[in-house]
ZAZAPA-918927 format. One line per 3 residues: number of its first residue (from 1); their letters; for each residue x, y, z of N, C-alpha, C. Coordinates in steps of 0.02 Angstrom, whole numbers, plus 50000, padded with zeros to 5 digits. Atoms other than C-alpha are relative to their C-alpha. Last residue first. Example, Ala and Ser with C-alpha at 12.3 -4.5 7.8 and 13.67 -1.06 7.14 Angstrom:
// ZAZAPA-918927
2	SA	49958,49941,49997,50684,49947,50357,49961,50055,50037 ~ 50045,49941,50000,50615,49775,50390,50045,50060,50000
This chain:
// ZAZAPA-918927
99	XXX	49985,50062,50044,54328,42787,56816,50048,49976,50088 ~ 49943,49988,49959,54192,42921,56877,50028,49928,49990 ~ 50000,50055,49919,54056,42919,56760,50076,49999,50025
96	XXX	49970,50094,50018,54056,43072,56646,49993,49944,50048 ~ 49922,50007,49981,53954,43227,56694,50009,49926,49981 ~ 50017,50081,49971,53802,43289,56607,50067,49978,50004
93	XXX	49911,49997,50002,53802,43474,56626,49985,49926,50004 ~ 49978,50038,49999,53607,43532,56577,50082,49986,50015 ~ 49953,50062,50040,53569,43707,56556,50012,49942,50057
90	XXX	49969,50064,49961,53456,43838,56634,50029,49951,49947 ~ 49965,49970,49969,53378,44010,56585,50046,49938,50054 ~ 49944,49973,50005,53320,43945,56436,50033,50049,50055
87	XXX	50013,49983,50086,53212,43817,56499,50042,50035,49975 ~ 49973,49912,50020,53200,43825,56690,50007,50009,49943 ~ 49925,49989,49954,53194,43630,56746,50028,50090,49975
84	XXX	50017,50020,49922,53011,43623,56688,50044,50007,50056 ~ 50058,49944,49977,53049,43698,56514,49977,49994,50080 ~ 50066,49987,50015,53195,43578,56489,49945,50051,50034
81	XXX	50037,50023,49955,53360,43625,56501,49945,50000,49973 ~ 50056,49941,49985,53493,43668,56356,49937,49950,50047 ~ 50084,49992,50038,53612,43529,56356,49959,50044,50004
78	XXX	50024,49933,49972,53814,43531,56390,49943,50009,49944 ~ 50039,49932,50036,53901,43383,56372,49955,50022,50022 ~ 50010,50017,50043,54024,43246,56447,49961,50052,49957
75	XXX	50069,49990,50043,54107,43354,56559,49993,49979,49932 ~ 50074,50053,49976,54230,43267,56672,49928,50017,49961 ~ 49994,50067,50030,54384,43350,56567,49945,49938,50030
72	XXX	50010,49998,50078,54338,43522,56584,49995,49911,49984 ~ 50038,50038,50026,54316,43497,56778,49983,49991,49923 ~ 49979,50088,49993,54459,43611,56818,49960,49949,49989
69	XXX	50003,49999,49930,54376,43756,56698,50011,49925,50048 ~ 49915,49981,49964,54443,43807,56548,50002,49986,50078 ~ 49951,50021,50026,54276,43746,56451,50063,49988,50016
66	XXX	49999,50050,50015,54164,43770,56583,50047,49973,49972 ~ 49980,50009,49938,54211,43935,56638,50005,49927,49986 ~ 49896,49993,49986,54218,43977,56443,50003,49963,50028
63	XXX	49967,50054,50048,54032,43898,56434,50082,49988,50004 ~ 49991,50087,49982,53969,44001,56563,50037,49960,49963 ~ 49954,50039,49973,54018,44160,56516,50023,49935,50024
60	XXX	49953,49982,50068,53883,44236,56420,50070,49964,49994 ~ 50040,50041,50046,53736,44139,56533,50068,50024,49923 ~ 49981,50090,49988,53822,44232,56681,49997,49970,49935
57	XXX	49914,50010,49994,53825,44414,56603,50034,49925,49996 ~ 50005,49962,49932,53640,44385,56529,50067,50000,49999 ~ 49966,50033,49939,53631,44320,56349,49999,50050,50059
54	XXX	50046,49970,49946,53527,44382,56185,49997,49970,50077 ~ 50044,50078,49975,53689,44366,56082,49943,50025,50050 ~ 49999,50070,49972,53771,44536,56032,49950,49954,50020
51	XXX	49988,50027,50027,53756,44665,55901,50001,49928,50032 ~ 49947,50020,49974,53660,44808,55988,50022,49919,49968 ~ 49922,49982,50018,53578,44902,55888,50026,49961,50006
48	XXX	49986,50005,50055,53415,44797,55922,50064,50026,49958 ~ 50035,49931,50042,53430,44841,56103,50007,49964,49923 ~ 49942,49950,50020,53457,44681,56215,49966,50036,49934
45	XXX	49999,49967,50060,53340,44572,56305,50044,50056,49988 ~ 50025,49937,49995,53412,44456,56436,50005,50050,49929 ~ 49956,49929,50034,53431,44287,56450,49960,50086,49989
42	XXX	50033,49988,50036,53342,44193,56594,50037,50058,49946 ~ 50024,49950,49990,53452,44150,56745,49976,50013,49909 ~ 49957,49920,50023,53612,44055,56744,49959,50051,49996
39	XXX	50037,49944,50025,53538,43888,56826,50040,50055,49996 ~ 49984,49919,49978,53637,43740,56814,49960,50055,49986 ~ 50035,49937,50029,53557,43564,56836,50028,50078,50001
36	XXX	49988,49951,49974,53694,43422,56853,49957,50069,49935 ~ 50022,49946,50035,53666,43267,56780,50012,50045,50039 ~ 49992,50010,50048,53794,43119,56845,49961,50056,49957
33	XXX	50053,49965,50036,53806,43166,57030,50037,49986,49897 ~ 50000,50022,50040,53950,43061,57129,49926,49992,49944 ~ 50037,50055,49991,53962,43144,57259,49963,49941,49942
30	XXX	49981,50044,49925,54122,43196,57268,49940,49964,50001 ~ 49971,50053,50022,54069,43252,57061,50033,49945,50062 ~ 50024,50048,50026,53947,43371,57129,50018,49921,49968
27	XXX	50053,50023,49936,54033,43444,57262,49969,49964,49947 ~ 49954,50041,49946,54166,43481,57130,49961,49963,50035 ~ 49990,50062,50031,54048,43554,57019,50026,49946,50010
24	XXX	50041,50055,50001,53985,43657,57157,49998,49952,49942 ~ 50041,50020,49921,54131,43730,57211,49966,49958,49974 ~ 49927,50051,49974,54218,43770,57018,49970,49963,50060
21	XXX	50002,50029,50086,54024,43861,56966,50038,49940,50034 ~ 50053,50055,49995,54023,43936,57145,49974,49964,49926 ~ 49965,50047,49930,54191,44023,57111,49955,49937,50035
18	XXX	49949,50045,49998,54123,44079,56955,50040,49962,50041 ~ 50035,50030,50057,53950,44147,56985,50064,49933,49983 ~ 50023,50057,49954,54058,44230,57135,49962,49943,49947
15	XXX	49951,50033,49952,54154,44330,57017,49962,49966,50047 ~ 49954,50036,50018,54029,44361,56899,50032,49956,50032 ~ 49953,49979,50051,53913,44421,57021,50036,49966,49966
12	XXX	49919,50039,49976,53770,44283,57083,50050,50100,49974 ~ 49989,49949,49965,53587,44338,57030,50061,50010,50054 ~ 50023,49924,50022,53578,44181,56950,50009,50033,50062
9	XXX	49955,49948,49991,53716,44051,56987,49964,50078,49986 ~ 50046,49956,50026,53595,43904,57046,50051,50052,49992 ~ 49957,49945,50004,53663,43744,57037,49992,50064,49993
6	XXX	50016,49916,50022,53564,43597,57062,50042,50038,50033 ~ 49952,49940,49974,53617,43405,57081,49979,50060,49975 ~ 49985,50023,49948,53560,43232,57007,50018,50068,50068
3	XXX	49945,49999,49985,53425,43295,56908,50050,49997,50055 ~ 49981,49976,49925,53292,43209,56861,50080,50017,50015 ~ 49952,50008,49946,53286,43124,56679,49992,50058,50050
């Protein structure tokens, strides 16, 4: 599958990462986009100390924004991208059909 819609939030700050998250999911669902490509940007290596996930800021947060976010209830699920569409620095959002 091709996607209906791209989203790019790398090199975004948080706070904008998120405001253009809400924006262009919106824009995507006016138009009535059923995959939606998001890019978050390639995770990032972390020190062996260090205990957490091998995620970037975006890529740590996404999911929340998703989860709690006004479009919670149009998202059918959330796919890791294929290698061609960015791979792990990109996910899938496959939106519901509009009723």
């Amino acid at each position: 599958m091709s996607p209906d819609f791209t989203l790019d939030l790398h090199g975004h700050t948080l706070d904008q990462a998120h405001r253009r998250l809400d924006m262009g999911l919106g824009q995507a669902r006016t138009m009535g986009a059923r995959l939606v490509l998001l890019v978050t940007g390639r995770p990032r290596p972390v020190d062996p100390a260090d205990r957490a996930t091998q995620r970037g800021a975006i890529r740590a947060k996404v999911l929340d924004w998703l989860a709690a976010g006004p479009h919670a209830s149009a998202i059918a699920a959330i796919r890791p991208a294929h290698r061609r569409h960015g791979g792990e620095g990109a996910l899938y959002i496959v939106l519901k059909r509009p009723r």
